[in-house]
VOGU-3710 file (C-alpha; in Angstrom, 3 decimals, decimal comma):
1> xxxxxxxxxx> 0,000/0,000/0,000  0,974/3,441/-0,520  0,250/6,620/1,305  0,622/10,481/1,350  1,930/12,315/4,341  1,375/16,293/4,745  1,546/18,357/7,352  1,398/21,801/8,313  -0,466/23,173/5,662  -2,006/26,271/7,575
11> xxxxxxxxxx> -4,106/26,874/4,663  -5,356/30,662/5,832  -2,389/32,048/7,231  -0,809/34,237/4,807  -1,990/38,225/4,339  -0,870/38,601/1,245  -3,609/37,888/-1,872  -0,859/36,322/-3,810  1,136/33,883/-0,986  -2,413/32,712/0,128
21> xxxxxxxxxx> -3,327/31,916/-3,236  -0,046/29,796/-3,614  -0,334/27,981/-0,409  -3,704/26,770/-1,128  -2,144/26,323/-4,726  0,544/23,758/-2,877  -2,116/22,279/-0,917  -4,154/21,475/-4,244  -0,639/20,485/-6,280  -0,126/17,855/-3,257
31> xxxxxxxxxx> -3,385/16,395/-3,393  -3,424/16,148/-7,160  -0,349/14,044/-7,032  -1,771/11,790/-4,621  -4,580/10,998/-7,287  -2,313/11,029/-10,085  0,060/8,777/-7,913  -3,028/6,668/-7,162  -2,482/6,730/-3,503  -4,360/4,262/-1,246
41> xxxxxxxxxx> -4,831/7,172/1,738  -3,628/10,555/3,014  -2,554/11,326/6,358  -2,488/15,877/7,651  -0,139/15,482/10,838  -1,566/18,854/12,080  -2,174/22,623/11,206  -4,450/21,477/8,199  -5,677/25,266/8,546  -4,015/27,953/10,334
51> xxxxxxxxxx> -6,823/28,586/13,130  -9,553/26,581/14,588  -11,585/28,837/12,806  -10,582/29,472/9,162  -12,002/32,367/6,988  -15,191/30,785/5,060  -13,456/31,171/1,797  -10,786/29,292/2,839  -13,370/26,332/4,259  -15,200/26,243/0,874
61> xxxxxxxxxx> -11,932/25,535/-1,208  -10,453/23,063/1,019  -14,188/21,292/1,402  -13,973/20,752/-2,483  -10,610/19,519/-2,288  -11,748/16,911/0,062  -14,614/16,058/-2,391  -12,528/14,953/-4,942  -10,604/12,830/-3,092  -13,555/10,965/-2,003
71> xxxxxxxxxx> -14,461/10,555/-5,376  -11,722/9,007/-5,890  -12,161/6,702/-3,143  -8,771/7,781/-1,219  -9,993/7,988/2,774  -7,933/11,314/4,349  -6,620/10,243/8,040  -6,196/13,536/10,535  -4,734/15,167/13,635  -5,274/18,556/15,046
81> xxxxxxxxxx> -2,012/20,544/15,445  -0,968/23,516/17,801  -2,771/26,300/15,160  -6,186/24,270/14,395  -6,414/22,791/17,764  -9,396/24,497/20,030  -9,317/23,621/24,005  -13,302/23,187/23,672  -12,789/20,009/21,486  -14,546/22,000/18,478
91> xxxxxxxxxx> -13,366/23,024/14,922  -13,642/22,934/11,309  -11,659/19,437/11,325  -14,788/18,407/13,245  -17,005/19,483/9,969  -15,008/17,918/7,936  -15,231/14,202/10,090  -19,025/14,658/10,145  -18,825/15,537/6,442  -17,574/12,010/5,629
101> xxxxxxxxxx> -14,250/13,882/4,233  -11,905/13,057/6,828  -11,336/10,613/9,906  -9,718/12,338/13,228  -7,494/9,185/14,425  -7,420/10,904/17,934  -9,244/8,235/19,867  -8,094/7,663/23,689  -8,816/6,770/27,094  -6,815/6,876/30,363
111> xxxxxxxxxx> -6,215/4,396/32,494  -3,629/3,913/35,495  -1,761/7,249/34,422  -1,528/6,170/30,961  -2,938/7,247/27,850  -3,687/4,359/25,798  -4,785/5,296/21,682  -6,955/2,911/19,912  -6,437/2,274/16,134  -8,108/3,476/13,371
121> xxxxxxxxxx> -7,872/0,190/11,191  -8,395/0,892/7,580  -7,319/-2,332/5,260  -3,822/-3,735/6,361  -3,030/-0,552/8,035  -3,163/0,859/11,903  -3,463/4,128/12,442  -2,928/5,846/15,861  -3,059/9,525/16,502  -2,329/12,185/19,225
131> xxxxxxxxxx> -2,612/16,172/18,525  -0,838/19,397/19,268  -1,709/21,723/21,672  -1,533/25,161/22,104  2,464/26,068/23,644  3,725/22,800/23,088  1,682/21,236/25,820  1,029/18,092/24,389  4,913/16,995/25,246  4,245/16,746/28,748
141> xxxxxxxxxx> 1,415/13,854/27,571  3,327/12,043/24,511  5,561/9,936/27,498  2,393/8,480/28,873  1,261/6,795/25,677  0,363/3,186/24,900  -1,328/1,796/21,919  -4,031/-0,254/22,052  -2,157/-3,713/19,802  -3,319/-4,037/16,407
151> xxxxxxxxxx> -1,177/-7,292/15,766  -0,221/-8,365/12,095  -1,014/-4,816/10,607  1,751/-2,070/9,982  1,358/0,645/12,713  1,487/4,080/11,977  1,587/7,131/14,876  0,568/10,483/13,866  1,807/13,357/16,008  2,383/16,672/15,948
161> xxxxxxxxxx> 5,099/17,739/18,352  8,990/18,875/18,432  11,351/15,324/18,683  14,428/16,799/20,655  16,914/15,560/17,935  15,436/17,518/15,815  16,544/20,885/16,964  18,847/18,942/19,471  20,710/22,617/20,409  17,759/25,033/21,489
171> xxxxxxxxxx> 16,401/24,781/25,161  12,434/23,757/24,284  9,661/21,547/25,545  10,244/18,710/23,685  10,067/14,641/23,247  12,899/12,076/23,114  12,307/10,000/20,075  13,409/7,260/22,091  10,106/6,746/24,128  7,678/6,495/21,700
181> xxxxxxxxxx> 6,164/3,589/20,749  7,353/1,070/18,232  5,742/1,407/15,028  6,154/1,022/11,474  6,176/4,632/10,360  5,734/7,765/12,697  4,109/10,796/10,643  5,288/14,205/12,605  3,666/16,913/12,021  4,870/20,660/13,546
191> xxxxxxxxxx> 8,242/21,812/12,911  8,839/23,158/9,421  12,347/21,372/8,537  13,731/18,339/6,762  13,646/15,915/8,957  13,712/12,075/7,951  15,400/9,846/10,725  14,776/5,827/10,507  11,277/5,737/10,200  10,477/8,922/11,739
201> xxxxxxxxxx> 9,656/12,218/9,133  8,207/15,432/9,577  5,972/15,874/6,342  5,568/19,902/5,886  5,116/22,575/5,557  3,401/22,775/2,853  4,054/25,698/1,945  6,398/28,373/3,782  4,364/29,966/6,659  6,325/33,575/6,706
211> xxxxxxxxxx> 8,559/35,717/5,388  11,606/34,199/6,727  10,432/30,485/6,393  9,981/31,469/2,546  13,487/33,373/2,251  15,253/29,754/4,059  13,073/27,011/2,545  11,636/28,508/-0,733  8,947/25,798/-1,587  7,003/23,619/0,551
221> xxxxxxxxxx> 6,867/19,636/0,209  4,941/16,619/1,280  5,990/12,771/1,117  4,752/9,360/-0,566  5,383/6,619/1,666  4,869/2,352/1,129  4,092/-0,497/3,549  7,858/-1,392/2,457  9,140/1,622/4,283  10,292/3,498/1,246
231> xxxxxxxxxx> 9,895/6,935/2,076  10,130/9,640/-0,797  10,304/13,623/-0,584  8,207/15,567/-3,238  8,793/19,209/-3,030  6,713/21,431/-4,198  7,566/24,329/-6,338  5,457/26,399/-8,257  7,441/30,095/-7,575  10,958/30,973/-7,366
241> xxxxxxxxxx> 12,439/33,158/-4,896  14,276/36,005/-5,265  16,192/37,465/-2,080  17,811/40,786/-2,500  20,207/42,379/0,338  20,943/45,798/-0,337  23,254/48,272/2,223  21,354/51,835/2,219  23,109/54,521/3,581  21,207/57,077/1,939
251> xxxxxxxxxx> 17,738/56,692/2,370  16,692/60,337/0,389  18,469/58,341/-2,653  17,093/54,987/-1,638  14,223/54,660/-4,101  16,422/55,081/-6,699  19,348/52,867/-5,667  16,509/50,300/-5,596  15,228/50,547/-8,236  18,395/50,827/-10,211
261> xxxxxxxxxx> 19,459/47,022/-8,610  15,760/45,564/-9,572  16,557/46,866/-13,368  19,370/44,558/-12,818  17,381/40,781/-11,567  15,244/38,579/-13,348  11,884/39,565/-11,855  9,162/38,319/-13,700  6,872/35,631/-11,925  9,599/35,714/-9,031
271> xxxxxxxxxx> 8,549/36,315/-5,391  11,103/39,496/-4,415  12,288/39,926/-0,961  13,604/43,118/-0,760  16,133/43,268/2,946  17,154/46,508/3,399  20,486/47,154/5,842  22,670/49,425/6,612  23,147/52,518/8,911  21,405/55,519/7,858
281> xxxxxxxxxx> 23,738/58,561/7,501  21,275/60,834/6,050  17,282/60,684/5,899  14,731/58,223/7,773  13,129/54,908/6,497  9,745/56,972/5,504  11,937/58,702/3,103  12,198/55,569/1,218  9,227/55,303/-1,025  8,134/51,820/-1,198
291> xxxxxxxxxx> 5,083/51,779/-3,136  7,401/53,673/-6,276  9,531/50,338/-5,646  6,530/47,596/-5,674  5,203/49,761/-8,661  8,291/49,432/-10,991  8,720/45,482/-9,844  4,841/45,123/-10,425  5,392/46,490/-14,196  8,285/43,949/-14,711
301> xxxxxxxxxx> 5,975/41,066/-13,846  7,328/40,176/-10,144  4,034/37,626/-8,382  4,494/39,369/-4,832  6,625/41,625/-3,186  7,681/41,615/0,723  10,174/44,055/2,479  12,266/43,805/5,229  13,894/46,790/7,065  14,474/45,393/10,342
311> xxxxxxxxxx> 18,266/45,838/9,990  17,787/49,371/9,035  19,528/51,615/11,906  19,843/55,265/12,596  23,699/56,271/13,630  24,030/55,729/17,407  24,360/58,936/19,074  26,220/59,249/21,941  25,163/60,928/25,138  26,296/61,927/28,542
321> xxxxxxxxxx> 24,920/59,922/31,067  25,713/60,732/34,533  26,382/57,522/37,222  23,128/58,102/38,587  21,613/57,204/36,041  23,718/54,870/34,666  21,579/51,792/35,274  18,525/53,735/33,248  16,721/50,191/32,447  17,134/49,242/36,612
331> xxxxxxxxxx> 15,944/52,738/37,136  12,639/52,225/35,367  11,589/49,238/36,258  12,270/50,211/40,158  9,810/53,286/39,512  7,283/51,506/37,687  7,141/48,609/40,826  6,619/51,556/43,294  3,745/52,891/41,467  2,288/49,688/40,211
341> xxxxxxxxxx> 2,851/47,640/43,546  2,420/43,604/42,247  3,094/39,952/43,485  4,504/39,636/39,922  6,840/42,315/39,487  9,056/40,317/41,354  9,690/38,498/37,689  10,877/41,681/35,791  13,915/41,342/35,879  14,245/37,401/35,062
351> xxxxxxxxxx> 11,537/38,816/32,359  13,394/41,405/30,922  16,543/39,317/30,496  14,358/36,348/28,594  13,564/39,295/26,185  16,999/39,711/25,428  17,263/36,000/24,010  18,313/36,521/19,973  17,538/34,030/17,622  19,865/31,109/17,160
361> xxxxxxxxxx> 21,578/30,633/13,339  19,452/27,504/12,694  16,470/28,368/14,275  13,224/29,165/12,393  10,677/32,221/13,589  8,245/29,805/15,421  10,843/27,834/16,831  12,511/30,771/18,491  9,048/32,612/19,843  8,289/28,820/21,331
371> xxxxxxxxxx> 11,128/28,567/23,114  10,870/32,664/23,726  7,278/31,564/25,095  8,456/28,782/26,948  11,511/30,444/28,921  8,705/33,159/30,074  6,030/30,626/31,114  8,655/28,579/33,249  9,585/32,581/34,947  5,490/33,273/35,711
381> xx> 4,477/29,188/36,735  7,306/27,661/38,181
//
């Protein structure tokens, strides 16, 4: 038998027309393959959408998706991950079950401090699930699982979680791979990274979820997997990217340094990142006029533009600061506690310093504000 494994297709998130259009685009490409590739089922390890609660349009597209696949008699096998999970048990993914579109394999009961998951048996295949939470709470949980034996069929687990080998250097809630049950094939869902150890593979994204996700990984991917254990990447690339860096110094002649470099790059059909850095030595960022730039890339055919000017500065000016005042950031905080008297302020400081974290070199947006996130929560609930 052969299946499809997505994940973390967060169909929704995007704000951009054109980016929303092409991750629903992926979505659709990946599901077209599995038809083409006459796959026997799919399995979404998580995040199908991007909120419990998806923008109608959104629902209406993926709905028909769905449809055709059940025309074409391939069964779609689901978890709920950290974005489309809802603490009241309710969603669209609960639609979609009641539809006859989809199967949640979440099925579980406790018993003696352990949480044992039933199977969802479809043909020669056992499929056992267990979903994201919000904040990564669901790997305080994963440790206490058991599965219900399904003896003589090949044993699948869907989760979506962080394994600790995965992003073994960054100080996160997260699972040893060595404590979860034996199976034949473990379909992750959650972190968006290339990830493929033994029989263990995180399956998305689908598509890049943000700006920097689309400037690292460029195109999304999903995978095609066999009851042999042959496990194959497809990515899936229907845009190329175009990053350019440019040092401004001059922001009253930064349009037109710009737009001199874009006259230079292949633009059409590209998506353009335009990173801006550099220390201002005359004008402000305003002075910059980006819609001039989007304009001129618009009229050479670019898909969608993004900008990025977070590594813009103004010169540093230097200032006398007396020794009383040294200590400026101490200073503040020590006013603001004697006019806002609090249990909590107690944590400022240890706060303030957890706000100072910078992202690691391999780490990913959502990777850093969940461990940003998680260093806080352990400050406030000890």
């Amino acid at each position: 038998m052969k299946f499809a494994h997505l994940a973390d297709c967060h169909l929704g998130s995007w704000r951009y027309p054109e980016l929303q259009h092409l991750n629903f685009e992926s979505f659709k490409y990946a599901l077209d393959m599995c038809k083409k590739e006459k796959i026997d089922f799919v399995l979404i390890a998580g995040d199908l959408f991007d909120s419990a609660y998806p923008p109608i349009e959104i629902i209406k597209d993926t709905f028909n998706e769905f449809r055709k696949l059940k025309e074409a008699n391939i069964p779609v096998f689901i978890i709920a991950g950290s974005h489309d999970y809802s603490i009241s048990g309710k969603s669209f993914l609960d639609v979609l079950e009641k539809s006859g579109f989809a199967v949640n394999v979440y099925k579980s009961e406790e018993r003696n401090g352990s949480i044992i998951l039933e199977p969802t048996i479809y043909k020669n295949v056992a499929i056992y699930g267990f979903p994201g939470k919000k904040t990564g709470l669901e790997v305080y949980d994963i440790p206490k699982i058991r599965l219900q034996d399904a003896p003589g069929l090949f044993k699948i687990l869907m989760l979506h979680t962080t394994l600790k080998d995965a992003l073994p250097t960054l100080d996160i809630p997260s699972v040893d791979r060595k404590i979860l049950p034996q199976v034949d094939y473990i379909a992750l869902g959650h972190l968006h990274l290339l990830y493929e150890k033994e029989n263990a593979v995180y399956g998305g994204p689908i598509y890049p979820n943000n700006a920097s996700e689309l400037e690292d990984l460029k195109y999304g991917a999903f995978y095609i997997v066999d009851t042999n254990k042959n496990i194959k990447r497809h990515n899936i690339k229907l845009k190329d990217v175009l990053v350019l860096d440019l040092e401004i110094t001059d922001s009253l002649e930064g349009t037109e340094t710009i737009i001199k470099e874009l006259k230079n790059q292949p633009l059409k059909d590209k998506i353009l990142i335009l990173k801006l850095k550099g220390v201002l030595e005359r004008g402000k960022i305003v002075d910059i006029n980006f819609n001039k730039i989007e304009e001129f890339a618009r009229s050479q055919g670019v898909f969608c533009f993004l900008k990025n000017t977070t590594k813009l500065f103004f010169p540093i000016v230097e200032m006398d600061v007396s020794p009383q005042t040294e200590d400026f950031e101490k200073e503040i905080v020590n006013n603001f506690c004697i006019k806002n008297p609090h249990e909590l302020n107690k944590h400022i400081p240890l706060l303030l310093s957890t706000l100072n974290l910078e992202k690691k070199e391999d780490e990913i947006s959502r990777t850093f504000e969940d461990r940003l996130f998680a260093d806080s929560k352990r400050i406030l609930f000890p």
